[in-house]
Backbone as JSON, one array per atom type, in Angstrom:
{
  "sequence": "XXXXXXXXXXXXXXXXXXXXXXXXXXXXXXXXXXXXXXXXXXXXXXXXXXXXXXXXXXXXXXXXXXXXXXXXXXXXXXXXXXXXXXXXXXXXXXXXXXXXXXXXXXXXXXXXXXXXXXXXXXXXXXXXXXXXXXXXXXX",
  "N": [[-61.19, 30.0, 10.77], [-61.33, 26.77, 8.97], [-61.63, 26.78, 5.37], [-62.9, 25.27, 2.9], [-61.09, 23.22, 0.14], [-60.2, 23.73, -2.8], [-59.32, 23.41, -5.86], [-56.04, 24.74, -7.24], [-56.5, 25.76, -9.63], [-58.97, 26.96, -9.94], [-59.28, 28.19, -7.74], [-57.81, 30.46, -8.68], [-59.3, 31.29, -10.77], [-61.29, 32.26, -9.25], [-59.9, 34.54, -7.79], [-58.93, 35.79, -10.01], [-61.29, 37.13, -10.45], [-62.53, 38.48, -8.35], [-60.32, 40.29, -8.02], [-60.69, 41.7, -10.43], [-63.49, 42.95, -10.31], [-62.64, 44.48, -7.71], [-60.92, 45.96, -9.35], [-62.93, 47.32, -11.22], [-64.79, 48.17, -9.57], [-63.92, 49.27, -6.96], [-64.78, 48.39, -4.76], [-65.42, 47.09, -1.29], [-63.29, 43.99, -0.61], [-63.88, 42.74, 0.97], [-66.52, 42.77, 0.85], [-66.78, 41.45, -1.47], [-65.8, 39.08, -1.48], [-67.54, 38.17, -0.27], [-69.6, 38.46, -1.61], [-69.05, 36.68, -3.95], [-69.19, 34.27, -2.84], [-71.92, 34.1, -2.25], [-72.74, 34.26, -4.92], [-72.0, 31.81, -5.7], [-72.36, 29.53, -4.15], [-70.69, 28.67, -2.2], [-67.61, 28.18, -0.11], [-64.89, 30.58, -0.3], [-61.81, 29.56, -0.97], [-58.36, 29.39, 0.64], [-56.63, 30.17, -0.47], [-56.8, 31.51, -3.05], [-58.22, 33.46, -1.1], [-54.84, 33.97, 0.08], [-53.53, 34.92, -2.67], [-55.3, 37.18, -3.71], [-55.18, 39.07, -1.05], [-52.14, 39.6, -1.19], [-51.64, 40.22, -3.9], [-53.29, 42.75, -4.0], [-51.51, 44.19, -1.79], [-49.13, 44.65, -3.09], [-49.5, 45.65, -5.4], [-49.04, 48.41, -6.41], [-46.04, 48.32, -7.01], [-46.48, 45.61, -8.66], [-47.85, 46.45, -10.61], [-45.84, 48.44, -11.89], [-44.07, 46.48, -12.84], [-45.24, 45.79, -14.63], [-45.21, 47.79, -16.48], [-43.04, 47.99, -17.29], [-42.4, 45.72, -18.47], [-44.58, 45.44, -20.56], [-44.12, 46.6, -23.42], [-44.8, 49.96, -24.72], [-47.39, 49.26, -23.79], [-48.84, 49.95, -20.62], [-49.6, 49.3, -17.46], [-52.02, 50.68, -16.68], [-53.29, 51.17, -18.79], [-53.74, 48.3, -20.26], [-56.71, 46.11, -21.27], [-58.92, 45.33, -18.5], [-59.15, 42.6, -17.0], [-57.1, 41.27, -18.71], [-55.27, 42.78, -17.35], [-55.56, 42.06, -14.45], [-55.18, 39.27, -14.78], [-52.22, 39.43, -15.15], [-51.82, 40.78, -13.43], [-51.85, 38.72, -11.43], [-49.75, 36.44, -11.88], [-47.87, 37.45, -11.74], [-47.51, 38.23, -9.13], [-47.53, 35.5, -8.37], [-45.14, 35.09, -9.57], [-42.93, 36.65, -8.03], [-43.47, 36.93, -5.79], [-44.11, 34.47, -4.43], [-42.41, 31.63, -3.75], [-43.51, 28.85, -3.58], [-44.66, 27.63, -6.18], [-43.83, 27.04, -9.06], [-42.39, 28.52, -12.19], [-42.97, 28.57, -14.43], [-45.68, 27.51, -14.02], [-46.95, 29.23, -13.31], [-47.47, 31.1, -15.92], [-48.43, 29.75, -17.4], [-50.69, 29.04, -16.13], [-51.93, 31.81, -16.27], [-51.85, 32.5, -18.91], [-54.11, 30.38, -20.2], [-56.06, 31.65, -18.35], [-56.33, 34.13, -20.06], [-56.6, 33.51, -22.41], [-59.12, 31.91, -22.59], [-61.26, 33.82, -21.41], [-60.24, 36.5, -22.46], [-59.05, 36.73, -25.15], [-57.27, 35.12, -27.89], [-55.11, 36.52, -28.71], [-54.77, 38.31, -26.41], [-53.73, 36.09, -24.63], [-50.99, 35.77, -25.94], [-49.89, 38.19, -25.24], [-50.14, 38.5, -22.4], [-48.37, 35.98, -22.49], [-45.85, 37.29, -23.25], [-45.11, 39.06, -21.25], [-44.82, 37.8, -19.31], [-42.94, 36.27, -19.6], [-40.75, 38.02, -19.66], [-41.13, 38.98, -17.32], [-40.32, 37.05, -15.63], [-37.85, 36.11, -16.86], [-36.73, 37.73, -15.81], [-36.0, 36.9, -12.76], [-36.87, 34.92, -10.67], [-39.03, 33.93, -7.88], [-38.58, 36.54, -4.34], [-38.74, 35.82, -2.1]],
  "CA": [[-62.15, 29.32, 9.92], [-60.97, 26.12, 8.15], [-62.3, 26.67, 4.43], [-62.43, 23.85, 1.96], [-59.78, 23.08, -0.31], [-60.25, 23.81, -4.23], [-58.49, 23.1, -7.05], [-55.81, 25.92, -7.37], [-56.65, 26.7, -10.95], [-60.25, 27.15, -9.63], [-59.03, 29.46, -6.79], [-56.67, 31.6, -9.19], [-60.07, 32.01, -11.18], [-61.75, 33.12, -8.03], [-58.62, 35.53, -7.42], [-58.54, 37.33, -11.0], [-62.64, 37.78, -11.07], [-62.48, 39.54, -7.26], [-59.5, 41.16, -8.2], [-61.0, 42.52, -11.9], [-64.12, 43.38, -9.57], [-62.39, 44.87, -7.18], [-60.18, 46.89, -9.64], [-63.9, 48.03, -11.81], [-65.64, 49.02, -8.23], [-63.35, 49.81, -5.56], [-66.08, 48.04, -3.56], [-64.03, 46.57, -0.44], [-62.69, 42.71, -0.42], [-64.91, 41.48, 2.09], [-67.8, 42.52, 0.23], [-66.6, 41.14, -3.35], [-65.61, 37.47, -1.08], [-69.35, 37.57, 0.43], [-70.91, 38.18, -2.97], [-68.79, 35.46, -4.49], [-69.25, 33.04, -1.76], [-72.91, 33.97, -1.89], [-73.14, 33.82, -6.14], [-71.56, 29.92, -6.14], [-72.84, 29.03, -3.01], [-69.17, 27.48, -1.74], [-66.9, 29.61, 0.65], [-63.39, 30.79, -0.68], [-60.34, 29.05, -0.8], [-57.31, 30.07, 1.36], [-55.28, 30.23, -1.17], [-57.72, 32.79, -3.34], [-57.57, 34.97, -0.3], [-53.82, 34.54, 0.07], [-53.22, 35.55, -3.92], [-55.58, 38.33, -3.41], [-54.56, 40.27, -0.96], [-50.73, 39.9, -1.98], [-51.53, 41.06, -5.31], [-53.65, 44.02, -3.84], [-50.88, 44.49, -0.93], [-48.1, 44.95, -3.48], [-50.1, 46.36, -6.79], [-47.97, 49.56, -7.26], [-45.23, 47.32, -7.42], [-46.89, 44.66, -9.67], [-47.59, 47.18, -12.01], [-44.56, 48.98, -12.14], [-43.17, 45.8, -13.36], [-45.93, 45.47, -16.07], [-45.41, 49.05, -17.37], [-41.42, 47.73, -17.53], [-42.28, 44.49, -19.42], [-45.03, 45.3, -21.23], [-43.25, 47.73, -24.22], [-46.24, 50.21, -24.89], [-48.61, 48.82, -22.56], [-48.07, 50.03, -19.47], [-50.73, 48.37, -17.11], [-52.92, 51.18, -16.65], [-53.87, 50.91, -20.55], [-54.61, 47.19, -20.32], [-58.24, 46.03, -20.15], [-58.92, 45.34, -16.54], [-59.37, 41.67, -16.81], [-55.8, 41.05, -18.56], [-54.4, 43.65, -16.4], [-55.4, 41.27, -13.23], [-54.47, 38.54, -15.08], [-50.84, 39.83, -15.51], [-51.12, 40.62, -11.27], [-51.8, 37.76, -10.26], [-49.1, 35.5, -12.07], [-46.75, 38.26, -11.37], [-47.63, 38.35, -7.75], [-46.87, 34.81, -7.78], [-43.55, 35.16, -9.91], [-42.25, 37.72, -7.66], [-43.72, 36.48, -4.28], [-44.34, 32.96, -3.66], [-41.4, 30.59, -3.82], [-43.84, 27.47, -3.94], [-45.46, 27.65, -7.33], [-42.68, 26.93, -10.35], [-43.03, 29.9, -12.69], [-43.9, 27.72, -15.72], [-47.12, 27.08, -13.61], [-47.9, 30.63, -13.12], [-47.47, 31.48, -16.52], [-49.07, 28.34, -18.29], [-52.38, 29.43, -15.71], [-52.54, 33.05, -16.53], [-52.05, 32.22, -20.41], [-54.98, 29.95, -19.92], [-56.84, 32.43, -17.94], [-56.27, 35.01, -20.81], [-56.9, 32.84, -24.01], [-60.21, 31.34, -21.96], [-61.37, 35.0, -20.87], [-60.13, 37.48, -22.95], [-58.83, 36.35, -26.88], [-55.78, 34.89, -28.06], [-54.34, 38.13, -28.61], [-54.29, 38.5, -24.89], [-52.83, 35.2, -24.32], [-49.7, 36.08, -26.12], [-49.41, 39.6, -24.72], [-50.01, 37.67, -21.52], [-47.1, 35.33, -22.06], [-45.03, 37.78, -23.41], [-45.11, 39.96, -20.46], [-44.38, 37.29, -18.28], [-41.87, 35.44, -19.82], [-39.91, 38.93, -19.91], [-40.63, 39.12, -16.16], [-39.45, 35.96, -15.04], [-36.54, 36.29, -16.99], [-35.52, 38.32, -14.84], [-35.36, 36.55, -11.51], [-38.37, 34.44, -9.79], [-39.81, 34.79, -6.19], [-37.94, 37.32, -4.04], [-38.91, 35.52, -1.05]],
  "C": [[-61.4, 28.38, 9.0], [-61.72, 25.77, 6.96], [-61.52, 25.69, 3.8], [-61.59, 24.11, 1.03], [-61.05, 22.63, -1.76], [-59.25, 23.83, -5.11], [-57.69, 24.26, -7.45], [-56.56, 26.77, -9.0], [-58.46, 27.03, -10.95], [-60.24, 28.64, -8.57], [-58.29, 30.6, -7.37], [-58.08, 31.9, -10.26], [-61.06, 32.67, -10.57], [-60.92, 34.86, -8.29], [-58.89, 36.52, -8.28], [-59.95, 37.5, -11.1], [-62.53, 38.45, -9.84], [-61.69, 40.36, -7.78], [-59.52, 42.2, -9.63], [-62.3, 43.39, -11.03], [-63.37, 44.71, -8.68], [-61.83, 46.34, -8.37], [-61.59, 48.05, -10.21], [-64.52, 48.55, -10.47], [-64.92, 49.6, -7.31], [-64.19, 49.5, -4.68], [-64.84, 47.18, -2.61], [-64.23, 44.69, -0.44], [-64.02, 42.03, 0.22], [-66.46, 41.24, 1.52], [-67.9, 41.68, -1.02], [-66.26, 39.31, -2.58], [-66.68, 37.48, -0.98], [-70.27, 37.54, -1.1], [-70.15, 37.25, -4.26], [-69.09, 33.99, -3.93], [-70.79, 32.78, -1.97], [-73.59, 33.01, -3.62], [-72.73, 32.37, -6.46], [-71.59, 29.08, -5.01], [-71.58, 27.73, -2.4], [-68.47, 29.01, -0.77], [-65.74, 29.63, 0.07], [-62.48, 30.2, -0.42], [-59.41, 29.72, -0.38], [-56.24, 30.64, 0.36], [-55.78, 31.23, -2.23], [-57.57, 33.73, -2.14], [-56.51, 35.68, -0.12], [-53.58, 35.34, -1.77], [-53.7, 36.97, -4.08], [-55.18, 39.68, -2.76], [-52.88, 40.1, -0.63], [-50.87, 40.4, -3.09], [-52.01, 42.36, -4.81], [-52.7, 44.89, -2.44], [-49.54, 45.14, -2.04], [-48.47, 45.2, -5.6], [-49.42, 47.51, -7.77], [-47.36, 48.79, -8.02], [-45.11, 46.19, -8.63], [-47.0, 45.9, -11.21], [-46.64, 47.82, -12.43], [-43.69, 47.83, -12.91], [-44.07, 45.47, -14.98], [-45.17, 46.69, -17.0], [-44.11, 48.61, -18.3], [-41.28, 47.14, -18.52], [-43.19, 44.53, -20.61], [-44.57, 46.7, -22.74], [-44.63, 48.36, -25.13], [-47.39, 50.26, -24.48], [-48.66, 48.99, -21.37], [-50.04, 49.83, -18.65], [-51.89, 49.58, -17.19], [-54.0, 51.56, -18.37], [-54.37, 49.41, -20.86], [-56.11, 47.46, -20.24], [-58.03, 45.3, -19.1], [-58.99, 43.91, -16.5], [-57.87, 41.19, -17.41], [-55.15, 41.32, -17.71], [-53.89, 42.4, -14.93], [-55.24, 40.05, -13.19], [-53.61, 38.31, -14.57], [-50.79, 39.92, -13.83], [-50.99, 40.12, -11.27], [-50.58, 36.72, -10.44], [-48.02, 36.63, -11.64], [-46.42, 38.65, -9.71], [-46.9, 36.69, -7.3], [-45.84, 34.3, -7.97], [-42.6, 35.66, -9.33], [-41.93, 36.95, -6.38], [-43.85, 35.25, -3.58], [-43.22, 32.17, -4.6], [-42.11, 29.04, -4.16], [-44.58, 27.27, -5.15], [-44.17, 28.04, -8.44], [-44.01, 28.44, -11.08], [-43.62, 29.74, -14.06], [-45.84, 27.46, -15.28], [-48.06, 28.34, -13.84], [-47.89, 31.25, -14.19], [-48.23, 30.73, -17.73], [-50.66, 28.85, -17.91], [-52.73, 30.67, -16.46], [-52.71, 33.44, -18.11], [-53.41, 31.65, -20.92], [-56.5, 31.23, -19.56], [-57.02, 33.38, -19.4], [-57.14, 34.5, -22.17], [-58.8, 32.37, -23.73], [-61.08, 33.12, -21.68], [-61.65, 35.97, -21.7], [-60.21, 37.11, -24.75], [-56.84, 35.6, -26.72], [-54.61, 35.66, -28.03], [-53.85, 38.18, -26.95], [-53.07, 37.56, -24.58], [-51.09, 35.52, -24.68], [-49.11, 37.45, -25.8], [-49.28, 38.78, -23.08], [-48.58, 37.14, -21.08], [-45.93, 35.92, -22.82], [-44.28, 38.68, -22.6], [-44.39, 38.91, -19.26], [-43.33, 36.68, -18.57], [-41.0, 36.7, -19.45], [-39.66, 38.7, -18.07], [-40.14, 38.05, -15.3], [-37.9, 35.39, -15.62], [-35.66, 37.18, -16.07], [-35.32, 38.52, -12.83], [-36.99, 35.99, -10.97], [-38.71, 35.23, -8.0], [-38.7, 35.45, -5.45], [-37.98, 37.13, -2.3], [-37.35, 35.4, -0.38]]
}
């Protein structure tokens, strides 16, 4: 299926509302794409699916690095909408080589401050700056 092409910072707000979904229901993927696809009447971006399930393929992992970086906060104490924030730029700090890490940390700051509160934002980019200090994609 060749789906249309969206604006990443459109598809990375796709990404963290399935993936905050996903984390509040445990309802499965395919259903949380069809009832996004259905609620904005557009089909998903490739690149929302890829972020997705890489963040939900390697989640332990992602969080294990929150619990590391965040001092106090260890992800399962986030609220659920930072939390999948913090995946997704960390999924693509870790995992994807083509996205500079200023990008992925500039979006999910964004995402946070837009979303959540300011507060977030700087827990946000405090978490990530820590984890990209210490080494980008692992590709």
């Amino acid at each position: 299926m060749n789906l249309p092409s969206t604006s990443r910072r459109q598809a990375r707000r796709d990404a963290m509302v399935l993936l905050y979904q996903h984390d509040l229901t445990g309802n499965p993927v395919a259903e949380l794409y069809n009832n996004l696809e259905t609620d904005e009447g557009r089909e998903l971006d490739i690149f929302t699916r890829e972020e997705v399930a890489g963040v939900l393929s390697r989640r332990d992992e992602i969080d294990g690095l929150i619990d590391e970086s965040a001092k106090g906060w260890p992800a399962h104490r986030l609220a659920a909408l930072e939390r999948n924030i913090m995946r997704l730029a960390i999924f693509e700090l870790r995992f994807r080589d083509d996205i500079p890490a200023e990008v992925s940390i500039d979006e999910a700051v964004e995402l946070a401050k837009r979303f959540c509160s300011q507060e977030a934002g700087a827990l946000v980019n405090g978490v990530l700056g820590n984890i990209a200090g210490e080494g980008g994609a692992e590709k």
